[in-house]
C-alpha positions in Angstrom: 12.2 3.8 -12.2 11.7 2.0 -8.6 8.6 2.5 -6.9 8.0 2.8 -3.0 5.1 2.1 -0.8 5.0 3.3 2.7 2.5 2.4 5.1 1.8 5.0 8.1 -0.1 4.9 10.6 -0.1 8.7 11.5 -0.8 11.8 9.2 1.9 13.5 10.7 4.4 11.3 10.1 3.1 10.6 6.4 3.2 14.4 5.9 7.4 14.1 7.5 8.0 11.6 5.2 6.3 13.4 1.8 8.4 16.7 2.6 11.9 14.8 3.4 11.3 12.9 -0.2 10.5 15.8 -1.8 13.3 17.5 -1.0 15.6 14.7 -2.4 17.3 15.2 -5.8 16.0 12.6 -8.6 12.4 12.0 -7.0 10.1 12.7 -10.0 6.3 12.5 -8.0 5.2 12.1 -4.4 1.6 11.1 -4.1 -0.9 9.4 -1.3 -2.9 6.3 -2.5 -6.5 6.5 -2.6 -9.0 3.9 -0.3 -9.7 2.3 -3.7 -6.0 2.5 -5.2 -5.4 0.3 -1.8 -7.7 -2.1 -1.8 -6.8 -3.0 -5.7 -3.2 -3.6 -4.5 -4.7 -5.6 -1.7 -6.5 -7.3 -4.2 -3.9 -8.2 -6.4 -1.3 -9.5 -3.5 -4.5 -11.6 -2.7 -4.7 -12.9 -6.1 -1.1 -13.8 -6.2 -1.1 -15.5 -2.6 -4.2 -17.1 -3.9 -2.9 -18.9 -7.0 -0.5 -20.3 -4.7 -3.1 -22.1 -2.7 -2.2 -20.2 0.6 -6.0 -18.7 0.9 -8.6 -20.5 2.3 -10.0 -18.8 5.1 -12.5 -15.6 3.5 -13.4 -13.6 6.7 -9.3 -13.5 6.8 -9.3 -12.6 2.9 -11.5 -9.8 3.4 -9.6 -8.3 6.4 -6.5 -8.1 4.8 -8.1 -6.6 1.9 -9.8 -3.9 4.1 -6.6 -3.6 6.2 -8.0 -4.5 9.4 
């Protein structure tokens, strides 16, 4: 199983993209992330970049968790 995120900035072209995977053969689920599904994910690429020693400034932390 292989797993794809795709980030849009419009509805409509999210709602393009759901229908065209949906209509492709061996696609088991299409589903839209939650606010709180996001910033977990954000959260845990922040984590890993962390351990690494890359983080250090917070205000910059905290935007990339909120997506801004």
């Amino acid at each position: 199983m292989e797993t794809i995120i795709i980030h849009s900035k419009s509805k409509t072209t999210s709602k393009h993209i759901k229908r065209l995977i949906k209509e492709m053969d061996g696609v088991e689920s299409v589903s839209t992330l939650s606010d709180a599904d996001k910033e977990d994910l954000a959260m845990i690429n922040a984590i890993n970049i962390g351990r690494k020693g890359n983080y250090d400034d917070t205000a910059f932390f905290l935007k990339k968790i909120r997506g801004k």
